[in-house]
N, CA, C and O atoms as a CHARMM CRD file, in Angstrom:
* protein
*
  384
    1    1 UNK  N    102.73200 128.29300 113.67400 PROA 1      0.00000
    2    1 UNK  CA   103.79700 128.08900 112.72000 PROA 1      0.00000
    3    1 UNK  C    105.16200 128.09900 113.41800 PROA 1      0.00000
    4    1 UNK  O    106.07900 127.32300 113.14700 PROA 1      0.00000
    5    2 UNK  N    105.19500 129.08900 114.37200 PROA 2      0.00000
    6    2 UNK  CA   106.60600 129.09900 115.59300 PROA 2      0.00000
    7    2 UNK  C    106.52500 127.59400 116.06700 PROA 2      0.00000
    8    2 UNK  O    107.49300 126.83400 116.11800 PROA 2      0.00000
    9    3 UNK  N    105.48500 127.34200 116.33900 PROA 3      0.00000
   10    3 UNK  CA   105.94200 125.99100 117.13100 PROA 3      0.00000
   11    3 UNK  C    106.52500 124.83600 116.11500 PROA 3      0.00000
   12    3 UNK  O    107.57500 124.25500 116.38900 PROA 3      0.00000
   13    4 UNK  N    105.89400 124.58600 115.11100 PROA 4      0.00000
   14    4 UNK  CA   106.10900 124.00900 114.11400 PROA 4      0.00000
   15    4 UNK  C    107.40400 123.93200 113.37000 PROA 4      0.00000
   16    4 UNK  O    107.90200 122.88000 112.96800 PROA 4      0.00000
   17    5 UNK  N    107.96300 125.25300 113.20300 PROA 5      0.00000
   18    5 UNK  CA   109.53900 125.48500 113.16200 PROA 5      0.00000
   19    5 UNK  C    110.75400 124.71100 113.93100 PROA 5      0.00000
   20    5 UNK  O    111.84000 124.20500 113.64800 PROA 5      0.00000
   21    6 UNK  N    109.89600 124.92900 115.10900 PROA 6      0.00000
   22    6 UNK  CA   111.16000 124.38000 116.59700 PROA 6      0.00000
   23    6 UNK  C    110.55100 123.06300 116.67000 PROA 6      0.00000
   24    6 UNK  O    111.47100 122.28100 116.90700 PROA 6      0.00000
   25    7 UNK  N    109.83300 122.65300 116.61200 PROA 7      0.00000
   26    7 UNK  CA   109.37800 120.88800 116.54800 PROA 7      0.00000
   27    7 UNK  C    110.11900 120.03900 115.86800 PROA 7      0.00000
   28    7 UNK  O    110.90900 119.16400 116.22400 PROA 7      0.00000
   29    8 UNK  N    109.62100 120.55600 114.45100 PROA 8      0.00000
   30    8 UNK  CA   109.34700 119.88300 113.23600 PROA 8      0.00000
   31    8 UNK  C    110.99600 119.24300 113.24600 PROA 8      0.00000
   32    8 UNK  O    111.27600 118.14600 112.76300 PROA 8      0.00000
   33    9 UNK  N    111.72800 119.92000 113.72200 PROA 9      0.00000
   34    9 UNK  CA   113.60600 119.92200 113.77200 PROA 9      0.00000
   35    9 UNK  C    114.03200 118.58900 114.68500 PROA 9      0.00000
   36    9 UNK  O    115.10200 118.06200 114.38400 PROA 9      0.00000
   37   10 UNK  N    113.32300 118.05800 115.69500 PROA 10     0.00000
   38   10 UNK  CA   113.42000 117.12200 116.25100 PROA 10     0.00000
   39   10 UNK  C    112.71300 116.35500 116.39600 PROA 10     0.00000
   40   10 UNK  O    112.47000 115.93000 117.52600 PROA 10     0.00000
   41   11 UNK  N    111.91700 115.73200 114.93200 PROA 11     0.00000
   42   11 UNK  CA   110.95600 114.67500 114.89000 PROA 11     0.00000
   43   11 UNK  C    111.82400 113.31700 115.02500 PROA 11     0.00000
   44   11 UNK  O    111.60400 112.45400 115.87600 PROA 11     0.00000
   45   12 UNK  N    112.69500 113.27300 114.19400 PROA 12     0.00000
   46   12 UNK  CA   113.77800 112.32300 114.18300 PROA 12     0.00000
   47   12 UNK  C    114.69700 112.04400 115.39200 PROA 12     0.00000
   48   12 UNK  O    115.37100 111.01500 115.40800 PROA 12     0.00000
   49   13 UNK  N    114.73700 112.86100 116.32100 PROA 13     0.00000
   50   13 UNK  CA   115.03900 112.27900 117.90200 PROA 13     0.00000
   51   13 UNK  C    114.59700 112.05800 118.50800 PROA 13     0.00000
   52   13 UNK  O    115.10200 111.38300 119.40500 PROA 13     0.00000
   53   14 UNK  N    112.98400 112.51700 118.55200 PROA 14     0.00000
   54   14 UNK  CA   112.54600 112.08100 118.87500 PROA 14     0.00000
   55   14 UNK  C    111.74300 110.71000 118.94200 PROA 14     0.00000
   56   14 UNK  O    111.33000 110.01100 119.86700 PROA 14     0.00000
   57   15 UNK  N    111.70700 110.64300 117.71200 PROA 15     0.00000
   58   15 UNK  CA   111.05400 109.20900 117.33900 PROA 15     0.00000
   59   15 UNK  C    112.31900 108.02300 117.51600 PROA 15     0.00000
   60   15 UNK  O    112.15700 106.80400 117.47900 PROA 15     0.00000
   61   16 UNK  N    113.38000 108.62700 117.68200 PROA 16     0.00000
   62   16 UNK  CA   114.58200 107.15000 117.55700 PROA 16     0.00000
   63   16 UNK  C    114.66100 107.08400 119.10600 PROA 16     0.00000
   64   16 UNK  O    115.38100 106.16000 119.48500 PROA 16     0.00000
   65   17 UNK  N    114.08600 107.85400 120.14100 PROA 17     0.00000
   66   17 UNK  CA   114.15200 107.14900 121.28700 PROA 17     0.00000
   67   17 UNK  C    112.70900 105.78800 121.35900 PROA 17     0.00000
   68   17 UNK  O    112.84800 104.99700 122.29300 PROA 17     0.00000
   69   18 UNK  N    111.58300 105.58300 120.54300 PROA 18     0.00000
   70   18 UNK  CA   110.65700 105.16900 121.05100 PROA 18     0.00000
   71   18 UNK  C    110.76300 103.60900 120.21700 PROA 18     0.00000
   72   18 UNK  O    111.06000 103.50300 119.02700 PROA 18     0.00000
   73   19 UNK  N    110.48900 102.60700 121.02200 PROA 19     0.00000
   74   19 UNK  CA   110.60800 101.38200 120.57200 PROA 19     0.00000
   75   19 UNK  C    109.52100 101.15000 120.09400 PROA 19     0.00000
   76   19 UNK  O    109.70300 100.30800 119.21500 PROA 19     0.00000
   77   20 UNK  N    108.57300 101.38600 120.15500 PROA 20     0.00000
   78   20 UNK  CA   107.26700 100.67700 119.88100 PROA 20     0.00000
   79   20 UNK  C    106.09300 101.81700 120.06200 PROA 20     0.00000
   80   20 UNK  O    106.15600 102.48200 121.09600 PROA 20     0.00000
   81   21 UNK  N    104.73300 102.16900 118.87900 PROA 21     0.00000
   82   21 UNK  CA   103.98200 103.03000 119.29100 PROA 21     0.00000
   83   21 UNK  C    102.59200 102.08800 119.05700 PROA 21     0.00000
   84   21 UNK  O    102.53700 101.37200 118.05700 PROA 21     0.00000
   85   22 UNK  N    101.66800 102.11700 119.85600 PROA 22     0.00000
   86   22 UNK  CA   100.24800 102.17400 119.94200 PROA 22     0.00000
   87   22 UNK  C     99.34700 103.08000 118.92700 PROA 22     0.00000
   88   22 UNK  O     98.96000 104.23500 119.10600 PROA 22     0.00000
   89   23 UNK  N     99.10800 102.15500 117.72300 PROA 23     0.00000
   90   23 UNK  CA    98.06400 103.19400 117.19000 PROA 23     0.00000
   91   23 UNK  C     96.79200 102.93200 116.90800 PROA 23     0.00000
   92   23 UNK  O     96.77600 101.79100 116.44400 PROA 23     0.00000
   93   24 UNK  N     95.11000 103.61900 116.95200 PROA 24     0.00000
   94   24 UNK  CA    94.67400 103.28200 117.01100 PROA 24     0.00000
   95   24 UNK  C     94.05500 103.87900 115.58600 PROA 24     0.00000
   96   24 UNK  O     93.55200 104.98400 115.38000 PROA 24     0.00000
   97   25 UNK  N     94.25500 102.82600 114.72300 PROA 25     0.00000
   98   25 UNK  CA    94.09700 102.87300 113.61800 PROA 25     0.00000
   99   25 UNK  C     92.37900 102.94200 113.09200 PROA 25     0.00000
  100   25 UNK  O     91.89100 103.52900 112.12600 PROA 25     0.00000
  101   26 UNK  N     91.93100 102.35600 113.82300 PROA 26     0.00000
  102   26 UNK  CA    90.66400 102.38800 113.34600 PROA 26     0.00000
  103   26 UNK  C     89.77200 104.00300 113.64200 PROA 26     0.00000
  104   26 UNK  O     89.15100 104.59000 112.75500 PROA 26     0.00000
  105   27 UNK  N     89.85600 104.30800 114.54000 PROA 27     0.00000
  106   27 UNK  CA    89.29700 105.48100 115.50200 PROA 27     0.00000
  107   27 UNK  C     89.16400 106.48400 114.07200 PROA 27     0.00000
  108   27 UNK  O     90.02200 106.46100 113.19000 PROA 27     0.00000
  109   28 UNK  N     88.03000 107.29000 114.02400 PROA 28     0.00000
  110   28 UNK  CA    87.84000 108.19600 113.67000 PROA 28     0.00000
  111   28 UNK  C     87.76300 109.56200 113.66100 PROA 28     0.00000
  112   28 UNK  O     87.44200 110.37500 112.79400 PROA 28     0.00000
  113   29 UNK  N     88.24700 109.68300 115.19800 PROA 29     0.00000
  114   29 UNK  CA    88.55700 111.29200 116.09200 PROA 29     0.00000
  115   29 UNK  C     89.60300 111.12000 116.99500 PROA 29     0.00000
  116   29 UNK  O     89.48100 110.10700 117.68400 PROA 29     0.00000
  117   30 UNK  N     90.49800 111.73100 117.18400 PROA 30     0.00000
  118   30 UNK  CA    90.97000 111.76600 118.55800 PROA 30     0.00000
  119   30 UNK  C     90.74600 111.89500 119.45800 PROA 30     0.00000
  120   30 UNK  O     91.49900 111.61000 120.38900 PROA 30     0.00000
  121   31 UNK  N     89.42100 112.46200 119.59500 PROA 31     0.00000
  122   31 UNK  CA    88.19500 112.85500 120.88200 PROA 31     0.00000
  123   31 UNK  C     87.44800 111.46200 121.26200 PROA 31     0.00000
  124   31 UNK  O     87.16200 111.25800 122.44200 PROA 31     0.00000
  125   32 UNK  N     87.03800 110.21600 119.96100 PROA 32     0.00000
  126   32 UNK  CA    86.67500 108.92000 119.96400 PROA 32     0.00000
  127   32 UNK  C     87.72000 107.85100 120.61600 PROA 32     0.00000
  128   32 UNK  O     88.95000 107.87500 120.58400 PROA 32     0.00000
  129   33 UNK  N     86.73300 106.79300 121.29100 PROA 33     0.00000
  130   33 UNK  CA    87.67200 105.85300 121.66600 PROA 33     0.00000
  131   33 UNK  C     87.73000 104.67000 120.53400 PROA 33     0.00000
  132   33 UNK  O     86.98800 104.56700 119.55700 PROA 33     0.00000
  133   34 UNK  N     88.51900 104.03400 120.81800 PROA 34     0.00000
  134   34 UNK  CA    88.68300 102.62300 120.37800 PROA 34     0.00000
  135   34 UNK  C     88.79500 101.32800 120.27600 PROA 34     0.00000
  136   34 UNK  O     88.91300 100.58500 119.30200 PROA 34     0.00000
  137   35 UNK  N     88.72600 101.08100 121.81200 PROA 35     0.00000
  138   35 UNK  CA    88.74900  99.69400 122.19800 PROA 35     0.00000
  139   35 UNK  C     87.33900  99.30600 122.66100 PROA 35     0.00000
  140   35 UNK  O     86.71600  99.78500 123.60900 PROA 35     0.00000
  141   36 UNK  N     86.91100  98.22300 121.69900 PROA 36     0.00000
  142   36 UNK  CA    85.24200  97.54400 121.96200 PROA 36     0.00000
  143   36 UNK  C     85.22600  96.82700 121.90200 PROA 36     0.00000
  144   36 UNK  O     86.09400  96.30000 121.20700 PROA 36     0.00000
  145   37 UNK  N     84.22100  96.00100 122.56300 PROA 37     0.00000
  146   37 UNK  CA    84.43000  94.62300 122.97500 PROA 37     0.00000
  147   37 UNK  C     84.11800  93.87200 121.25900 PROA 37     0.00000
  148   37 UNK  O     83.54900  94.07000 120.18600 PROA 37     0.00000
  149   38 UNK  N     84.97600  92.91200 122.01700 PROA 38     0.00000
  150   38 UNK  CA    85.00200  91.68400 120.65500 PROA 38     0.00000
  151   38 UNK  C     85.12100  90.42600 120.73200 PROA 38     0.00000
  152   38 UNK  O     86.00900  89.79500 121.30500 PROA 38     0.00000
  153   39 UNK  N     83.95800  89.92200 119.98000 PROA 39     0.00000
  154   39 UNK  CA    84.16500  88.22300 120.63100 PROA 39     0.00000
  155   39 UNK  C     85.26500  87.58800 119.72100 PROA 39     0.00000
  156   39 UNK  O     84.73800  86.49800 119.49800 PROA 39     0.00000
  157   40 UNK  N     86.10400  87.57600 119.25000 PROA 40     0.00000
  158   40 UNK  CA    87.17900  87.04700 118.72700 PROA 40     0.00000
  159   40 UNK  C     88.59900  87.19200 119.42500 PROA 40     0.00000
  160   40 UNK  O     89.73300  86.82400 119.11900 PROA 40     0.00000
  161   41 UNK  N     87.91800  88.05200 120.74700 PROA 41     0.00000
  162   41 UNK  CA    89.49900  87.23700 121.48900 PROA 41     0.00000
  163   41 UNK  C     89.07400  87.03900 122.12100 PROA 41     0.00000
  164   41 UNK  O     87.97300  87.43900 122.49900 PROA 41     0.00000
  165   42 UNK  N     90.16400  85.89500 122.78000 PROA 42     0.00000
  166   42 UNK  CA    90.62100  84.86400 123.99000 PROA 42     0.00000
  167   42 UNK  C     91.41800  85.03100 124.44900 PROA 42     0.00000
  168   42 UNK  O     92.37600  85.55900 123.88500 PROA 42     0.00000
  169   43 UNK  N     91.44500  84.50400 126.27100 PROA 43     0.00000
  170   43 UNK  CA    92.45600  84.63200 127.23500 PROA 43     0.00000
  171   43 UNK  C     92.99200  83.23400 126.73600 PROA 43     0.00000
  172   43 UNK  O     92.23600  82.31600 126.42000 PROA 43     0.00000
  173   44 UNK  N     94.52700  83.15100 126.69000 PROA 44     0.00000
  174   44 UNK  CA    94.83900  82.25900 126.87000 PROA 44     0.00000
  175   44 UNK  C     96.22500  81.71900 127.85200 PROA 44     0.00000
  176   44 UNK  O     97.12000  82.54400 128.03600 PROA 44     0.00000
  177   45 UNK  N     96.31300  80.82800 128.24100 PROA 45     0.00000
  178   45 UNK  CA    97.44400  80.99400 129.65700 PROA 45     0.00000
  179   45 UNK  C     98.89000  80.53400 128.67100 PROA 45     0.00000
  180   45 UNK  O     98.79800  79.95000 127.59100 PROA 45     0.00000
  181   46 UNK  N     99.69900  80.79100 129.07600 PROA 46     0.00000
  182   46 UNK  CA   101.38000  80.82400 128.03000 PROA 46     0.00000
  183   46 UNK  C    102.56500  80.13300 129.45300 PROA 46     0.00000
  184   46 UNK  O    103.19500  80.67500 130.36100 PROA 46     0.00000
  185   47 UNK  N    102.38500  78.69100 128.98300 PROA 47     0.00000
  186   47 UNK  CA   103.28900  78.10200 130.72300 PROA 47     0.00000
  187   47 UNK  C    104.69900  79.11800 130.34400 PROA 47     0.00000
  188   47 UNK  O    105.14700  79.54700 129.28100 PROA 47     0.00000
  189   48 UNK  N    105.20600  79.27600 132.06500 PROA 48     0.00000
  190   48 UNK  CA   106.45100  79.96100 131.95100 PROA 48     0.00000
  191   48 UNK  C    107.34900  78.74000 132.92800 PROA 48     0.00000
  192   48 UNK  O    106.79600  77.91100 133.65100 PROA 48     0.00000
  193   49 UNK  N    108.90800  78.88700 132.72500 PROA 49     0.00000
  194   49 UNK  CA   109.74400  78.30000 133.44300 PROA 49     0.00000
  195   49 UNK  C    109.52300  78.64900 135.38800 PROA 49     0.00000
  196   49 UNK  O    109.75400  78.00600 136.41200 PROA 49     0.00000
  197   50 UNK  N    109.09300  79.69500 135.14200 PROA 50     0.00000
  198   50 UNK  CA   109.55500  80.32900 136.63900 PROA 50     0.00000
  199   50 UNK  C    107.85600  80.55000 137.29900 PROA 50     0.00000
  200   50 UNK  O    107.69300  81.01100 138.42800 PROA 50     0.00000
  201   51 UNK  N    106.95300  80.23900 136.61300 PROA 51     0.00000
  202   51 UNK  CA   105.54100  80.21600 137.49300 PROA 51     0.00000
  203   51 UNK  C    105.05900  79.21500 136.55200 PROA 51     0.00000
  204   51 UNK  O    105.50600  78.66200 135.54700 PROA 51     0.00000
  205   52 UNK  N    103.57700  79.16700 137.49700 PROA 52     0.00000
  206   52 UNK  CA   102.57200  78.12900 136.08700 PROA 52     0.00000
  207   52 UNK  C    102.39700  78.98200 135.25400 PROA 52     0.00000
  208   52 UNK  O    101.40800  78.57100 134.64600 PROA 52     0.00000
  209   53 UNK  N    102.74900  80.06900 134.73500 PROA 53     0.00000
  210   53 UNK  CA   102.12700  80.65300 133.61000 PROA 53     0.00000
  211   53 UNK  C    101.71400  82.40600 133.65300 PROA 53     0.00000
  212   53 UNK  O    101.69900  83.00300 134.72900 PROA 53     0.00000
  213   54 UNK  N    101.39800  83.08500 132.36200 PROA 54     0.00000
  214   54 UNK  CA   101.05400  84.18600 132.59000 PROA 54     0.00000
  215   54 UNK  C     99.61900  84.03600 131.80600 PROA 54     0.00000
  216   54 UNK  O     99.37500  82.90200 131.39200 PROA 54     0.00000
  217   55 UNK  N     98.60000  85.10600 131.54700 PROA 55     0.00000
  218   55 UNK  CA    97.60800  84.94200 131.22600 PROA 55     0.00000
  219   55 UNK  C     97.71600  85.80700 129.81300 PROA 55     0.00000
  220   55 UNK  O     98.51500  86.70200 130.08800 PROA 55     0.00000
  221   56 UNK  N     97.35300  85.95200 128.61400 PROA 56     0.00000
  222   56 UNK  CA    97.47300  86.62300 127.22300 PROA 56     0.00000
  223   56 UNK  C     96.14300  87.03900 126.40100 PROA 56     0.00000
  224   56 UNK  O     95.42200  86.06100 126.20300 PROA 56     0.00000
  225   57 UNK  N     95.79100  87.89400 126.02900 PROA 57     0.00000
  226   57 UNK  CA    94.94500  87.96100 125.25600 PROA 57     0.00000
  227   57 UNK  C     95.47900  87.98700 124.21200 PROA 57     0.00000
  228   57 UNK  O     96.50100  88.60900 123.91900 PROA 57     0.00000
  229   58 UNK  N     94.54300  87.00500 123.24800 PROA 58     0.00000
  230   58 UNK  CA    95.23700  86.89100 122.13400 PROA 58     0.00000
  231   58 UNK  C     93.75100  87.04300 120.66700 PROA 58     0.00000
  232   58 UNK  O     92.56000  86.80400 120.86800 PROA 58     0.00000
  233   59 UNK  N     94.33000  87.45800 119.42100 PROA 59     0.00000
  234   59 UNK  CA    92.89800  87.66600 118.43600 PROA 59     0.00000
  235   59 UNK  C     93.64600  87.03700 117.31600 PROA 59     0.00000
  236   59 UNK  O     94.84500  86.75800 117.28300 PROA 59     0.00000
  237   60 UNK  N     92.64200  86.84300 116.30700 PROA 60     0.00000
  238   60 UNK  CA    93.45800  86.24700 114.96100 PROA 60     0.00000
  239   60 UNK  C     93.91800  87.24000 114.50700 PROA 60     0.00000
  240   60 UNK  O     93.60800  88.33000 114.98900 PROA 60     0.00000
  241   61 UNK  N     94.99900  87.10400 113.19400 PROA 61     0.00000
  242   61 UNK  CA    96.08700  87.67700 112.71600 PROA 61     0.00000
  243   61 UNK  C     94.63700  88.64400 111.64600 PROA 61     0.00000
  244   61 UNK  O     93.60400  88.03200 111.37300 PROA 61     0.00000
  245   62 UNK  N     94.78200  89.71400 111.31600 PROA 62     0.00000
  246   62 UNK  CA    94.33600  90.77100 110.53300 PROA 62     0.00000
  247   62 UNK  C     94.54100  90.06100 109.18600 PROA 62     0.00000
  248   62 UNK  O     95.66000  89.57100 109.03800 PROA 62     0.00000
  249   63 UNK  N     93.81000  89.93900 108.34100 PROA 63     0.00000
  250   63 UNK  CA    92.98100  89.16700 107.33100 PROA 63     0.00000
  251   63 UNK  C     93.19100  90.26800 105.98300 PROA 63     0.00000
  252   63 UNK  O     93.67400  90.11800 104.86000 PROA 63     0.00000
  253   64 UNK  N     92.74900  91.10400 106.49700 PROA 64     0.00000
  254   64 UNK  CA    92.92100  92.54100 105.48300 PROA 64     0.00000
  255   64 UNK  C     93.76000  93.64800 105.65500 PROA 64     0.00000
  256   64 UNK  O     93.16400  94.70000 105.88700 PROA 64     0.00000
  257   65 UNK  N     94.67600  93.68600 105.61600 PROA 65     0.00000
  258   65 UNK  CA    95.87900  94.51500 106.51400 PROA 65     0.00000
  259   65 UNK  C     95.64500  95.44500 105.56500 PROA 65     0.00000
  260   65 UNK  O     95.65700  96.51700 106.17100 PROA 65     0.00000
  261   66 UNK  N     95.42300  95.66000 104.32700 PROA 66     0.00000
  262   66 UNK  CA    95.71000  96.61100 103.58400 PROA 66     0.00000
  263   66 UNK  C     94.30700  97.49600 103.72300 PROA 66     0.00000
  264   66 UNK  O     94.29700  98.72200 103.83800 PROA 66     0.00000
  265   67 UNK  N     93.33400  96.79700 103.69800 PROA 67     0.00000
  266   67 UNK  CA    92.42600  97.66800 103.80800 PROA 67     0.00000
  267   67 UNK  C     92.23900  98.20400 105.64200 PROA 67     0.00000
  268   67 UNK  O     91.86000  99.32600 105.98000 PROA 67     0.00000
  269   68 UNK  N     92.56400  97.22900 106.46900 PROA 68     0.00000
  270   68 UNK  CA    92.32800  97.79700 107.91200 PROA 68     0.00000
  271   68 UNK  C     93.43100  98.75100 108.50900 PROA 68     0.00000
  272   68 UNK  O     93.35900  99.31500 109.60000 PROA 68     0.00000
  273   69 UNK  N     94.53400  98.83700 107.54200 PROA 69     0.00000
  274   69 UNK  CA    95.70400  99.84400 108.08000 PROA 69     0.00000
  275   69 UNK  C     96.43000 100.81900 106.92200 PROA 69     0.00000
  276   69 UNK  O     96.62800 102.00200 107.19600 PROA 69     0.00000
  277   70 UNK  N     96.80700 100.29100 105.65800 PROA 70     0.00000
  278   70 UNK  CA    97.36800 100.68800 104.46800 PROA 70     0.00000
  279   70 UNK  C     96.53500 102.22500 104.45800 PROA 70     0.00000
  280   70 UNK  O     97.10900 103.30300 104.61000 PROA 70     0.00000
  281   71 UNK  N     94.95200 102.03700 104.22800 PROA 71     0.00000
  282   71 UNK  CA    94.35000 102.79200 103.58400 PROA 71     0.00000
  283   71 UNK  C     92.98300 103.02600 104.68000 PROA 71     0.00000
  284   71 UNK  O     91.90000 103.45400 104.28000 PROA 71     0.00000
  285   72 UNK  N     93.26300 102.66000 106.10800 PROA 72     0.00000
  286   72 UNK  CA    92.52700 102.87300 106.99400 PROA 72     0.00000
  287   72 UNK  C     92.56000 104.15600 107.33100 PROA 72     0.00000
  288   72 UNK  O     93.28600 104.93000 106.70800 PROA 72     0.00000
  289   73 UNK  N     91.57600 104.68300 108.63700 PROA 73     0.00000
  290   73 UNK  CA    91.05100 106.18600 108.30400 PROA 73     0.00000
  291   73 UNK  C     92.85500 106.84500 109.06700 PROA 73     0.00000
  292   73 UNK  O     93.41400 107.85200 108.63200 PROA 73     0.00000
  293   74 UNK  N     93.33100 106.10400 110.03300 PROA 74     0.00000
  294   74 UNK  CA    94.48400 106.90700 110.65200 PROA 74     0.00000
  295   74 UNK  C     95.41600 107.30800 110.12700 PROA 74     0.00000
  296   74 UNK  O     96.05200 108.30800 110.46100 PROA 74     0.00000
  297   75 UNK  N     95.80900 106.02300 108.51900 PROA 75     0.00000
  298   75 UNK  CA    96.55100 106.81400 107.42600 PROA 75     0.00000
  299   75 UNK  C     95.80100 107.91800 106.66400 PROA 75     0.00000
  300   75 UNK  O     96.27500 108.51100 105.69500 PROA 75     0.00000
  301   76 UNK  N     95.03800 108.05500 106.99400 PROA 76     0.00000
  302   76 UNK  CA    94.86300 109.26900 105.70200 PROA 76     0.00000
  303   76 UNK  C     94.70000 110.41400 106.42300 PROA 76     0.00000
  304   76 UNK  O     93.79400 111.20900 106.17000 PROA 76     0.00000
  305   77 UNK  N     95.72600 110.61800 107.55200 PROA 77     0.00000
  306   77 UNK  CA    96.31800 111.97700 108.30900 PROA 77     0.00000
  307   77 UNK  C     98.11500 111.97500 107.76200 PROA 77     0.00000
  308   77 UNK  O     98.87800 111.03600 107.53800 PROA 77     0.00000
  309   78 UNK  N     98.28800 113.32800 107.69800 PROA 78     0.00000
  310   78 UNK  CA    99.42400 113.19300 106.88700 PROA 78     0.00000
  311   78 UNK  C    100.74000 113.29100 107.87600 PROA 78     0.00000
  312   78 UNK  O    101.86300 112.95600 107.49900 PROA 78     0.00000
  313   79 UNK  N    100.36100 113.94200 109.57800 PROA 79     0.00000
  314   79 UNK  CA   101.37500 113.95700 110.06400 PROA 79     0.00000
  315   79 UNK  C    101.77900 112.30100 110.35300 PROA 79     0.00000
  316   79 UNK  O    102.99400 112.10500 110.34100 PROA 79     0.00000
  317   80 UNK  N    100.87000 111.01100 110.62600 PROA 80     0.00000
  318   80 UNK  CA   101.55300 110.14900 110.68900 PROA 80     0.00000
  319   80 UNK  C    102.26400 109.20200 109.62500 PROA 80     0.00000
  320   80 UNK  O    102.47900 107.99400 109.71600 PROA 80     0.00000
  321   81 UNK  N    102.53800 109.98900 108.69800 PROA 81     0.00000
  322   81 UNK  CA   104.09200 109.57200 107.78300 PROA 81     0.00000
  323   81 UNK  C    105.22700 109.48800 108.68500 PROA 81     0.00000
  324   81 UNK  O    105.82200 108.41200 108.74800 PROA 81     0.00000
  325   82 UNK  N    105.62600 110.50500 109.41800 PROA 82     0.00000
  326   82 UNK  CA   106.49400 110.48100 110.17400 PROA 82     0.00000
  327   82 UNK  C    107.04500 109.15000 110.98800 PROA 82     0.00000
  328   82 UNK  O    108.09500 108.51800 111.10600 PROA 82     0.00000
  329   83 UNK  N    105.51400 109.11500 111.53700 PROA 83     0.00000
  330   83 UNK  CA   105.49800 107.85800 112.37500 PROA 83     0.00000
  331   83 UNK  C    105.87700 106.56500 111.55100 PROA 83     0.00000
  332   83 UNK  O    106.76400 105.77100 111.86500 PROA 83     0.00000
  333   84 UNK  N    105.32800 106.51200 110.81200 PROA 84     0.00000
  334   84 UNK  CA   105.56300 105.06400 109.91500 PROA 84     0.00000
  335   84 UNK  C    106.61200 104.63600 109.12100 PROA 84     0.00000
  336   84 UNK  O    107.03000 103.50000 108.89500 PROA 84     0.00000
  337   85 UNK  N    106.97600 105.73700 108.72700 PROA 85     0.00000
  338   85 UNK  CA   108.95200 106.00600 107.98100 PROA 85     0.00000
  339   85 UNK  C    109.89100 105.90900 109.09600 PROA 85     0.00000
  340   85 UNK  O    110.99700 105.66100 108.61500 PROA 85     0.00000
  341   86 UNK  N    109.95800 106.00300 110.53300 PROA 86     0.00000
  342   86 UNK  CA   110.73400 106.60300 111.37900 PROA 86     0.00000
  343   86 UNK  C    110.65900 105.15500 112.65800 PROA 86     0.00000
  344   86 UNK  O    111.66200 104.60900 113.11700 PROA 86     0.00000
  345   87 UNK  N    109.43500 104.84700 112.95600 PROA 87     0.00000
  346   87 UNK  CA   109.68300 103.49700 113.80800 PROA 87     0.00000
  347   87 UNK  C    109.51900 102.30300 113.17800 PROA 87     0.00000
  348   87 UNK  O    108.91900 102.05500 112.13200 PROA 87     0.00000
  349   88 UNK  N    110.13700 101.55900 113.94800 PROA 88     0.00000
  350   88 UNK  CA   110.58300  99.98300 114.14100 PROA 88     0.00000
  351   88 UNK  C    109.28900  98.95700 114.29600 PROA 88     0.00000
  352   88 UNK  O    109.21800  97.82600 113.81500 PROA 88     0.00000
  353   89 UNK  N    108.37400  99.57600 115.01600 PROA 89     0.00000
  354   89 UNK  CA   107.31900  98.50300 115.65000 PROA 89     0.00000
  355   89 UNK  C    106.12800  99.49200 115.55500 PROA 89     0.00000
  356   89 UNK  O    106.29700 100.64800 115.94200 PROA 89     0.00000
  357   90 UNK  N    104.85400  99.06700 115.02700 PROA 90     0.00000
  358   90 UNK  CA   103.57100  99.97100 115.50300 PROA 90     0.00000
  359   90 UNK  C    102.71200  98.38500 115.89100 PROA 90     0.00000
  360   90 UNK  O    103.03800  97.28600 115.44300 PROA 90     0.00000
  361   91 UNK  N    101.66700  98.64500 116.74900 PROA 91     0.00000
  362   91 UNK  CA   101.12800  97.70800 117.24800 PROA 91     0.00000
  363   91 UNK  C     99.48800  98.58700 116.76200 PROA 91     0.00000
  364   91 UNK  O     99.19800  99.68500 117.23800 PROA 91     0.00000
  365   92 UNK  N     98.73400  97.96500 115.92600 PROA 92     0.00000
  366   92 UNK  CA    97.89500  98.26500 115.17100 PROA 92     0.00000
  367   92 UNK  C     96.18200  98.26100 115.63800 PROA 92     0.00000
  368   92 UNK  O     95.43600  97.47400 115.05600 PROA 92     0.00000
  369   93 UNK  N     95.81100  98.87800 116.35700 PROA 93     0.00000
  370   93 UNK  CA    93.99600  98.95000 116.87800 PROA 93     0.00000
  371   93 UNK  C     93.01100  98.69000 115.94600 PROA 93     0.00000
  372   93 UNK  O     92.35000  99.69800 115.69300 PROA 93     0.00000
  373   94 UNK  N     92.55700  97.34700 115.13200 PROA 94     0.00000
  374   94 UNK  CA    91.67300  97.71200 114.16400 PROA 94     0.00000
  375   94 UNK  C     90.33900  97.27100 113.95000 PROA 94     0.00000
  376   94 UNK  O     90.03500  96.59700 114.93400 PROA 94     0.00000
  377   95 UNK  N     89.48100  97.31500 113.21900 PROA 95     0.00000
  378   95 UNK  CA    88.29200  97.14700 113.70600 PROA 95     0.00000
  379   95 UNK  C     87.78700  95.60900 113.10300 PROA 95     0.00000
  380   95 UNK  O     86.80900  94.89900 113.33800 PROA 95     0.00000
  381   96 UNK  N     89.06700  95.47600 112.13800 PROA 96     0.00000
  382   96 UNK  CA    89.39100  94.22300 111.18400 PROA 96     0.00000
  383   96 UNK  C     89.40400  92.91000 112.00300 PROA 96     0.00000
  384   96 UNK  O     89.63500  91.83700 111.44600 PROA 96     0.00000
């Protein structure tokens, strides 16, 4: 609860330094991983001015956003409100 006191006071500075967070929305533990293979992405090459190109993985756009993130298992932890009221960008892990 001490720690929680002295934290809880600088969620908001902390979070306004971070541009962008990684979440892995689908995962069911924090002890579980989340990245599995999937045949729905592709490498694809993106020409640049200054080389032939960089290489990208790329997947289709999430189909069900509401059910793969809205009401997916990572929202229904309550400390990441914080997260979702407070940044700019989340980049979304889903199984969707």
């Amino acid at each position: 609860m001490a720690d929680w006191k002295l934290e809880s006071r600088r969620i908001e500075e902390i979070f306004s330094l971070v541009y962008c967070i990684v979440a892995a929305t689908s995962t069911t533990s924090p002890s579980k991983g989340f990245l599995t293979p999937c045949s729905k992405i592709r490498l694809v090459s993106i020409p640049n001015s200054k080389n032939k190109g960089f290489k990208v993985y790329i997947s289709k756009i999430n189909e069900n956003f509401n059910q793969d993130v809205e009401i997916g298992v990572l929202n229904r932890r309550a400390w990441v409100l914080q997260e979702r009221a407070l940044l700019y960008c989340t980049i979304h892990f889903t199984n969707g």
